[in-house]
N, CA, C and O atoms as CSV, one atom per row, in Angstrom:
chain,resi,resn,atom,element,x,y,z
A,1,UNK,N,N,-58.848,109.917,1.322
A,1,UNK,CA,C,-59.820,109.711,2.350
A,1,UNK,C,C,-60.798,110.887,2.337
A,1,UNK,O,O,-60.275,111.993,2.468
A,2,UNK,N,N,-62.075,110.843,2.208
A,2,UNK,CA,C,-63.088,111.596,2.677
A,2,UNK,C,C,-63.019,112.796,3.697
A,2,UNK,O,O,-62.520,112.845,4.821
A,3,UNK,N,N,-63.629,113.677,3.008
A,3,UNK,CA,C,-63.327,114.719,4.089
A,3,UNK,C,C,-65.343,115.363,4.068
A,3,UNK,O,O,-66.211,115.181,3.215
A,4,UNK,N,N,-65.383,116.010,5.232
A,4,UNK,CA,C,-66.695,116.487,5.457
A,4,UNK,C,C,-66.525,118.148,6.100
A,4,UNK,O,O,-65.857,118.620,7.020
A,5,UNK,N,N,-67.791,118.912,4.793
A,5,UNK,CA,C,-67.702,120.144,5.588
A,5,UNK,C,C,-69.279,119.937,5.945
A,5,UNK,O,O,-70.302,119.477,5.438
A,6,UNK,N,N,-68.777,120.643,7.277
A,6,UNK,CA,C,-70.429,121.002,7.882
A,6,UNK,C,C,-70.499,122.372,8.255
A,6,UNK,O,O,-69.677,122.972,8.948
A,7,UNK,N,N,-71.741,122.912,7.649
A,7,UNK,CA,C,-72.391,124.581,7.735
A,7,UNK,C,C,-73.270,124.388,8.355
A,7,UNK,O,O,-73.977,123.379,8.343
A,8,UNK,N,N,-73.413,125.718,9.270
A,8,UNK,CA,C,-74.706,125.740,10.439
A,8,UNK,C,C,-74.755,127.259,10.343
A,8,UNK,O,O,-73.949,128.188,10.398
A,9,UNK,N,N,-76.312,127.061,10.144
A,9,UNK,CA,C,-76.541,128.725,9.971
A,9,UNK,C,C,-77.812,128.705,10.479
A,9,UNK,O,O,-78.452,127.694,10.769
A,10,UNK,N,N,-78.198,129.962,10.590
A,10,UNK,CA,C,-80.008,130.088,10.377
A,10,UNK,C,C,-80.300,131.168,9.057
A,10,UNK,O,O,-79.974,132.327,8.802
A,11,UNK,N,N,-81.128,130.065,8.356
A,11,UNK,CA,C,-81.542,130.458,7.129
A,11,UNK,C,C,-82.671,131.510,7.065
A,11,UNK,O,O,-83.597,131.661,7.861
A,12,UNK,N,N,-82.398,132.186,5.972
A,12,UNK,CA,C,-83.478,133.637,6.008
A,12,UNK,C,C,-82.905,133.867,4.064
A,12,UNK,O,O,-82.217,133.103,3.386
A,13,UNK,N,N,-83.423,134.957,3.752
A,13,UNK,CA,C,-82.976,135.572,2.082
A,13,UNK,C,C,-81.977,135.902,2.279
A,13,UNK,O,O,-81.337,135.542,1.291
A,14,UNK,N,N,-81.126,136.551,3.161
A,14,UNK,CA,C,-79.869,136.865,3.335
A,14,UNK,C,C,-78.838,135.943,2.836
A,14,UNK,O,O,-77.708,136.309,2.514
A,15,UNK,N,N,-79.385,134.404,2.770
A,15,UNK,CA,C,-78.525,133.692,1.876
A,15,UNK,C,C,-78.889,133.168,0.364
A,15,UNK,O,O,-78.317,132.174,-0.083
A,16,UNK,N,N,-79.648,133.723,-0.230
A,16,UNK,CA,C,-80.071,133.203,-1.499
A,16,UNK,C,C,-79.098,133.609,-2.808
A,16,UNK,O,O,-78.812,132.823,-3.711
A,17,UNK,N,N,-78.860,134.357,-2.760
A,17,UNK,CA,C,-77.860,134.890,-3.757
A,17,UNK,C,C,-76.071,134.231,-3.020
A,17,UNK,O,O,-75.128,134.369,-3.799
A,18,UNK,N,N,-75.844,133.770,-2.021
A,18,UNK,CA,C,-74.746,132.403,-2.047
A,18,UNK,C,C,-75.273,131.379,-2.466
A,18,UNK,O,O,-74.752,130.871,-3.459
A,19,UNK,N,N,-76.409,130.760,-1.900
A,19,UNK,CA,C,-76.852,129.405,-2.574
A,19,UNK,C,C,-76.655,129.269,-3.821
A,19,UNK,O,O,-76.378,128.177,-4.318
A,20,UNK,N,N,-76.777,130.408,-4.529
A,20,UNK,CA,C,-77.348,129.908,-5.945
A,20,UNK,C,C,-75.744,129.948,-6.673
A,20,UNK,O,O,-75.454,129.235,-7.633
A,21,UNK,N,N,-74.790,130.909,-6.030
A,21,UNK,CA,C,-73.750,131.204,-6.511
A,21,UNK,C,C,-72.485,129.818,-6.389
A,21,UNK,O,O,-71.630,129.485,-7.209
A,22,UNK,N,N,-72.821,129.231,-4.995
A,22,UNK,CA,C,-71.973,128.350,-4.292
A,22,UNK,C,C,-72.245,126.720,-5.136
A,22,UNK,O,O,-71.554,125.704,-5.212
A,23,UNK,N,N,-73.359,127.035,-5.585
A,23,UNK,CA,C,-73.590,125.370,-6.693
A,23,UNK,C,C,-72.769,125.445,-7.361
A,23,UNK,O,O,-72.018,124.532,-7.017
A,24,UNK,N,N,-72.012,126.342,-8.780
A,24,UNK,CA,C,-71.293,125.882,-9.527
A,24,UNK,C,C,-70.344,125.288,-9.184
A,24,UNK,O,O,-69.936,124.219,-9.639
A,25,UNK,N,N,-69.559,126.420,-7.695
A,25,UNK,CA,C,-68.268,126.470,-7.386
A,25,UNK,C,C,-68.194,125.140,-6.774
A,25,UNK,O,O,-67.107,124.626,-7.038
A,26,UNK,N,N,-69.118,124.221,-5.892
A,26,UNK,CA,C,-69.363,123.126,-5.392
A,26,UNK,C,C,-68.842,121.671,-6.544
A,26,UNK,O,O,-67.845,120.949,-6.564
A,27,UNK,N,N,-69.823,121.733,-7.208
A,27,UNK,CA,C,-69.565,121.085,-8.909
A,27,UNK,C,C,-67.694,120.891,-9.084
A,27,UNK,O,O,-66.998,119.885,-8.941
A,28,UNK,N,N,-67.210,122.734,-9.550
A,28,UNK,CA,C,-66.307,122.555,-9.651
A,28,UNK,C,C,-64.932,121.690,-8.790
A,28,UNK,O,O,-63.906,121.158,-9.214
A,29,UNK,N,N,-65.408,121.836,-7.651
A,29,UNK,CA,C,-64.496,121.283,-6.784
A,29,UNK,C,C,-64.501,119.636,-5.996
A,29,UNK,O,O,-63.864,119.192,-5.041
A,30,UNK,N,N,-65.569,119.011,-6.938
A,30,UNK,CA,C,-66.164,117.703,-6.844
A,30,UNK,C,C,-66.737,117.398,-5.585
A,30,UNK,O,O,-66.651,116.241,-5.175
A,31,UNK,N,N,-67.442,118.470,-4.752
A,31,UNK,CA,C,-68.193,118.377,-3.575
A,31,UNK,C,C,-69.889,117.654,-4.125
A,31,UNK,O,O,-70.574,117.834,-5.132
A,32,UNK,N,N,-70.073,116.738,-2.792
A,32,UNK,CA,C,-71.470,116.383,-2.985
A,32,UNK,C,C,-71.919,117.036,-1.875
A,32,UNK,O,O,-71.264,117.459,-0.923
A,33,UNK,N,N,-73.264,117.087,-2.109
A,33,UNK,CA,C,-74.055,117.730,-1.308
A,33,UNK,C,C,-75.051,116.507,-0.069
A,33,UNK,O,O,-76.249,116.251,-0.182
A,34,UNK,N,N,-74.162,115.981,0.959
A,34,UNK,CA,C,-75.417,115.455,1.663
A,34,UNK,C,C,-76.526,115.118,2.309
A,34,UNK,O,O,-76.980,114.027,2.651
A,35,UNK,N,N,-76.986,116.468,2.455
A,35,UNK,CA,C,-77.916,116.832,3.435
A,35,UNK,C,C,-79.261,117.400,2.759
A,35,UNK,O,O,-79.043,117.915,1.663
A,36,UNK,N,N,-80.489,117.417,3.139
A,36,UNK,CA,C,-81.559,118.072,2.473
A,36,UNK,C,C,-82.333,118.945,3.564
A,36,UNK,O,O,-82.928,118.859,4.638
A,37,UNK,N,N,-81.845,120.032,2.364
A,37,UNK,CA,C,-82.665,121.683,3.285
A,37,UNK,C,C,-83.894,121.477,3.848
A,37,UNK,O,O,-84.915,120.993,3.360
A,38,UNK,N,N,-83.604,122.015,5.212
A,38,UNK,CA,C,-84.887,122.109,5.944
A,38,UNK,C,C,-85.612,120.274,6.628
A,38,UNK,O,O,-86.781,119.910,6.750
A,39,UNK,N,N,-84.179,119.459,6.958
A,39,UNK,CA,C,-84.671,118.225,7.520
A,39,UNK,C,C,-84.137,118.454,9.125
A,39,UNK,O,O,-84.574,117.668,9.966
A,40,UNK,N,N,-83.283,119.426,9.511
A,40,UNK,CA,C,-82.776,119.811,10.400
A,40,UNK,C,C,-84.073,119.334,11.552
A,40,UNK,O,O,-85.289,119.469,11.420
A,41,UNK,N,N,-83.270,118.723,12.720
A,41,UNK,CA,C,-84.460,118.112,13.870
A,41,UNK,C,C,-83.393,117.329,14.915
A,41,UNK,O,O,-82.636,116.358,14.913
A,42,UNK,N,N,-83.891,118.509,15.892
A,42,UNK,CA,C,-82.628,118.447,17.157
A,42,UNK,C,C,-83.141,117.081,17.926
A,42,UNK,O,O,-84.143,116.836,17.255
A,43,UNK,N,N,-83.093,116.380,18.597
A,43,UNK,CA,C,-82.942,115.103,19.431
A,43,UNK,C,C,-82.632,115.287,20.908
A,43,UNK,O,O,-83.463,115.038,21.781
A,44,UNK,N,N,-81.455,115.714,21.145
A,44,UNK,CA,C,-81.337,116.376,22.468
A,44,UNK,C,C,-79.994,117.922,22.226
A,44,UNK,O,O,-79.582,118.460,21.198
A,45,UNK,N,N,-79.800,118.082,23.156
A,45,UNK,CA,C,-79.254,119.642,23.682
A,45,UNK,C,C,-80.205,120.589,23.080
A,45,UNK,O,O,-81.418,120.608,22.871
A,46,UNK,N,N,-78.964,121.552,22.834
A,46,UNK,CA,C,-79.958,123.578,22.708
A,46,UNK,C,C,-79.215,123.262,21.271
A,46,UNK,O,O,-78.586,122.262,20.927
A,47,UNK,N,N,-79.482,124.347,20.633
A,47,UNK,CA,C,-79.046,124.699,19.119
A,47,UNK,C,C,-80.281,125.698,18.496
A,47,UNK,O,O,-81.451,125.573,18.133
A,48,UNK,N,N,-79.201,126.825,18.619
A,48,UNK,CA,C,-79.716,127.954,17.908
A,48,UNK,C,C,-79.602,128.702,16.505
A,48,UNK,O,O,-79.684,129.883,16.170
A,49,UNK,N,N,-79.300,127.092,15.600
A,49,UNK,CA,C,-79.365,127.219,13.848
A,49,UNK,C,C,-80.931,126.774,13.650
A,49,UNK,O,O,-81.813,126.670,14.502
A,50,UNK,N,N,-80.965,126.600,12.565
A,50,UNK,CA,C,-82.151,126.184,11.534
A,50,UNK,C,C,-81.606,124.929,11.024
A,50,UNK,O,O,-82.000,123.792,11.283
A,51,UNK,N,N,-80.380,125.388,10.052
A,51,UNK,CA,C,-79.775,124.637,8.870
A,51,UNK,C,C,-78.769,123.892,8.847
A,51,UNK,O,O,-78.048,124.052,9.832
A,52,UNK,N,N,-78.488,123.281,8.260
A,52,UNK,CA,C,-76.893,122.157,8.551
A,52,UNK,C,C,-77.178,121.527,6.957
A,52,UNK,O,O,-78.038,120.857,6.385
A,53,UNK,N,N,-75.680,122.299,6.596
A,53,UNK,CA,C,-74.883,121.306,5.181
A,53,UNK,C,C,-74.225,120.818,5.303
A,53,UNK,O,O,-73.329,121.150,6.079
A,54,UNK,N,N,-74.199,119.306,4.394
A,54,UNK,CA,C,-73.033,118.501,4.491
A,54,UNK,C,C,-72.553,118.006,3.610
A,54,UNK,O,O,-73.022,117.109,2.908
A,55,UNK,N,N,-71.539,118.533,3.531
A,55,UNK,CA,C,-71.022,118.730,2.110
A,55,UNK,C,C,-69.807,117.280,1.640
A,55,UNK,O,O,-68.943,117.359,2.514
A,56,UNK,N,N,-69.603,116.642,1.131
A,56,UNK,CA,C,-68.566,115.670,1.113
A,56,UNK,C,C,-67.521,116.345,-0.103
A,56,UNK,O,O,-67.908,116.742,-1.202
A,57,UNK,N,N,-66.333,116.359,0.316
A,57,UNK,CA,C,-65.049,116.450,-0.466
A,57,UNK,C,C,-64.154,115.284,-0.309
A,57,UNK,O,O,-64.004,114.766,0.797
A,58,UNK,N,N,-63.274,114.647,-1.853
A,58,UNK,CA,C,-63.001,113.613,-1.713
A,58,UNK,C,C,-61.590,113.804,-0.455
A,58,UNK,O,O,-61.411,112.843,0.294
A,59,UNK,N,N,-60.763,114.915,-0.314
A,59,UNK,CA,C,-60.524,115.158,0.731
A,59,UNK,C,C,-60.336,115.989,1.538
A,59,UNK,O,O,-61.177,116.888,1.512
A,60,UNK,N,N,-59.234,116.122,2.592
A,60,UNK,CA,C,-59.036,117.168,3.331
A,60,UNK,C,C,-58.525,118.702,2.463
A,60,UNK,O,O,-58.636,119.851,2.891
A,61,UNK,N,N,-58.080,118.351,1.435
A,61,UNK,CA,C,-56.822,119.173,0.819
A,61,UNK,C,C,-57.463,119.673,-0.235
A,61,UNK,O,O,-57.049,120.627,-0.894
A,62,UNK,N,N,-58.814,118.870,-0.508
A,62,UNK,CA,C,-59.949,119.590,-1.903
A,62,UNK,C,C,-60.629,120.395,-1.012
A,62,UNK,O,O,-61.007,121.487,-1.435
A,63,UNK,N,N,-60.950,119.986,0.530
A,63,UNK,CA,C,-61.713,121.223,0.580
A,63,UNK,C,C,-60.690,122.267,1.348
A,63,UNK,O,O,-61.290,123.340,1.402
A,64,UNK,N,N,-59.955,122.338,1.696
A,64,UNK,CA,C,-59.285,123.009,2.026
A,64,UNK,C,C,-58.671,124.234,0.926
A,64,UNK,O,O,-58.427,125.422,1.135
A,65,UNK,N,N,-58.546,123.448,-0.248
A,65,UNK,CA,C,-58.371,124.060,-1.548
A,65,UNK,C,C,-59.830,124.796,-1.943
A,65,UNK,O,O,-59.808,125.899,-2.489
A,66,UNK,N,N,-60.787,124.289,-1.714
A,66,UNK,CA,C,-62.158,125.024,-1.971
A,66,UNK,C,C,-62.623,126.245,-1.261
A,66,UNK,O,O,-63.125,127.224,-1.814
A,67,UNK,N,N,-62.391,126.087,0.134
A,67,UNK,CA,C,-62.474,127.225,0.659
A,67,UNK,C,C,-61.343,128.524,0.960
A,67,UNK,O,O,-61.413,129.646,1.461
A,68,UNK,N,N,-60.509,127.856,0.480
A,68,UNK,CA,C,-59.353,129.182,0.395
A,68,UNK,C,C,-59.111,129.337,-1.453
A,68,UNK,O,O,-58.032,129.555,-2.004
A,69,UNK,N,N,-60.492,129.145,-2.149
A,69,UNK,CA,C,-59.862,129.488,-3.644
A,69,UNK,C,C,-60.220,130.924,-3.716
A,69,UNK,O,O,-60.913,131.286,-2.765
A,70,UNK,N,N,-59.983,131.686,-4.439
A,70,UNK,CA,C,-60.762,133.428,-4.765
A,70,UNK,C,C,-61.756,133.259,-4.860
A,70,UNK,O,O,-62.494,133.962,-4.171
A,71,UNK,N,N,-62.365,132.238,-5.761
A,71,UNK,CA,C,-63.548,132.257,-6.154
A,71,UNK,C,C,-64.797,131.752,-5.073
A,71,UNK,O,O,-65.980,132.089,-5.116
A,72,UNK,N,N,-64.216,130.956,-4.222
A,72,UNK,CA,C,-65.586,130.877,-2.902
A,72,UNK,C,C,-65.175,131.836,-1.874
A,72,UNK,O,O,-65.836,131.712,-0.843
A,73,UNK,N,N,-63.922,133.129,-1.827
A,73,UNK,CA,C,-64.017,134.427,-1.157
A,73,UNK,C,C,-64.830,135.279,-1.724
A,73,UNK,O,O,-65.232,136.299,-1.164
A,74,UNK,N,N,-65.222,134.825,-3.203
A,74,UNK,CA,C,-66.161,135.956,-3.793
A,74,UNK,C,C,-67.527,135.301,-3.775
A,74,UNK,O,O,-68.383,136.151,-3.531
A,75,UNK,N,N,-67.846,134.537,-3.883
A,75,UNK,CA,C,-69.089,133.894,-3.088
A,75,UNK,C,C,-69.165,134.088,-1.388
A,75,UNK,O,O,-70.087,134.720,-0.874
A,76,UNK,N,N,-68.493,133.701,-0.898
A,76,UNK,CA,C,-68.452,134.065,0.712
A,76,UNK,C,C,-68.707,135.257,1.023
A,76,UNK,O,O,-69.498,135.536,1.925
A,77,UNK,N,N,-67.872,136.419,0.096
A,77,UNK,CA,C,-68.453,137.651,0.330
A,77,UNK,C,C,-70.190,137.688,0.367
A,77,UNK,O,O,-70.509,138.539,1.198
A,78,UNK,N,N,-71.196,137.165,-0.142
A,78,UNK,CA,C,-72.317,137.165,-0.651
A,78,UNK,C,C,-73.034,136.966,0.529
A,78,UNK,O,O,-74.190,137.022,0.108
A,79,UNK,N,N,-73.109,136.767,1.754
A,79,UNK,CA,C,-73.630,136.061,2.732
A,79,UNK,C,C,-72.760,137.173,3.596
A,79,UNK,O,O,-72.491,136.811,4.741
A,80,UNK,N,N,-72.268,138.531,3.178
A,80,UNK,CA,C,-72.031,139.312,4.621
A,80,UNK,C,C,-72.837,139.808,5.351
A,80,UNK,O,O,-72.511,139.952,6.530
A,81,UNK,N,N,-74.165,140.242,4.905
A,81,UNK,CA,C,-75.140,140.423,5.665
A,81,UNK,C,C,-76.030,139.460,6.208
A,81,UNK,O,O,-77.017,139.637,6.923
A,82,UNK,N,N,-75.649,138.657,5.866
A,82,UNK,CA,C,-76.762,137.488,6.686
A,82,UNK,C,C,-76.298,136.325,8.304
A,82,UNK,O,O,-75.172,136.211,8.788
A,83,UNK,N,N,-76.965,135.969,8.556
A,83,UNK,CA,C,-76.587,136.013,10.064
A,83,UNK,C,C,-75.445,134.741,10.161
A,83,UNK,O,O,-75.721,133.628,9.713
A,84,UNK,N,N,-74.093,135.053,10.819
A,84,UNK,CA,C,-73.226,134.141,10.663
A,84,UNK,C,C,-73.457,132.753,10.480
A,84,UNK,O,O,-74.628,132.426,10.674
A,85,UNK,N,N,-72.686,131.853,10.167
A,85,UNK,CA,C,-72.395,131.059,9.762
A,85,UNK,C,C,-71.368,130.307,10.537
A,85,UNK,O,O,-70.332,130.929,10.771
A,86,UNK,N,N,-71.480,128.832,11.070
A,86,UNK,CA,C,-70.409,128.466,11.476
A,86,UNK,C,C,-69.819,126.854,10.491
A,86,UNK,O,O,-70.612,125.927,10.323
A,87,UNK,N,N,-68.801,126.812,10.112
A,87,UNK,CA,C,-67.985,125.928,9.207
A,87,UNK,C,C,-67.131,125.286,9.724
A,87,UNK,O,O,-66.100,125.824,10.127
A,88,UNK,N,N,-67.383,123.820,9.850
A,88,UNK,CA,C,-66.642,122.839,10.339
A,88,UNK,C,C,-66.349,122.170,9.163
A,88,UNK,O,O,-66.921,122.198,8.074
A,89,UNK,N,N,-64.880,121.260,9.737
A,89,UNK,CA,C,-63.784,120.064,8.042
A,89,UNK,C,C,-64.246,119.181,9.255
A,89,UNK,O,O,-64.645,119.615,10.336
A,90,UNK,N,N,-64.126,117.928,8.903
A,90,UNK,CA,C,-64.153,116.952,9.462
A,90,UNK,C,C,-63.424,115.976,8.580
A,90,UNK,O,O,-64.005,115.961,7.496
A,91,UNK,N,N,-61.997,114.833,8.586
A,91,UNK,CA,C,-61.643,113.927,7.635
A,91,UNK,C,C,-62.637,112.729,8.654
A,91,UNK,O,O,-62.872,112.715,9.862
A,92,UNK,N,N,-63.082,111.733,7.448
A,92,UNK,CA,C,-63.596,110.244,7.592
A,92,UNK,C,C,-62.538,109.384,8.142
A,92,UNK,O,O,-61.369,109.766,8.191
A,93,UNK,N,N,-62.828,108.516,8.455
A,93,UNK,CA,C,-61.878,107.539,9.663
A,93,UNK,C,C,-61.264,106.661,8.365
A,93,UNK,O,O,-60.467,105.744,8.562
């Protein structure tokens, strides 16, 4: 079953050197990418991001495996100076 990560950040250069790093590791771990940078457009409440990724993993346990591998702690490291980040899993019904 489908699993969904969602990233909310506010984007600046502080993340360019993850972006570029986090594609392979993405690839590797058979994540799609669903969302397109910079379509972000609130409707109603407050929200104090920019950005929102949405990432599809085929499931809970790939991404779960993705974000606890070494290799996206050494990408993750890459984005310590830039302004947090919040990361939600979501599984599909």
């Amino acid at each position: 079953m489908p699993a969904y990560m969602i990233a909310q950040f506010k984007n600046g250069p502080a993340y360019d050197a993850y972006r570029q790093a986090v594609r392979p590791l993405n690839q590797k771990f058979g994540a799609k990418m669903l969302s397109k940078p910079g379509t972000l457009e609130l409707l109603e409440g407050s929200w104090d991001k920019d950005t929102v990724a949405l990432i599809e993993f085929s499931s809970m346990a790939e991404a779960r495996q993705f974000y606890a591998s070494p290799e996206y702690q050494a990408v993750k490291a890459l984005r310590k100076d830039a302004p947090p980040m919040t990361i939600l899993l979501v599984e599909a019904p």
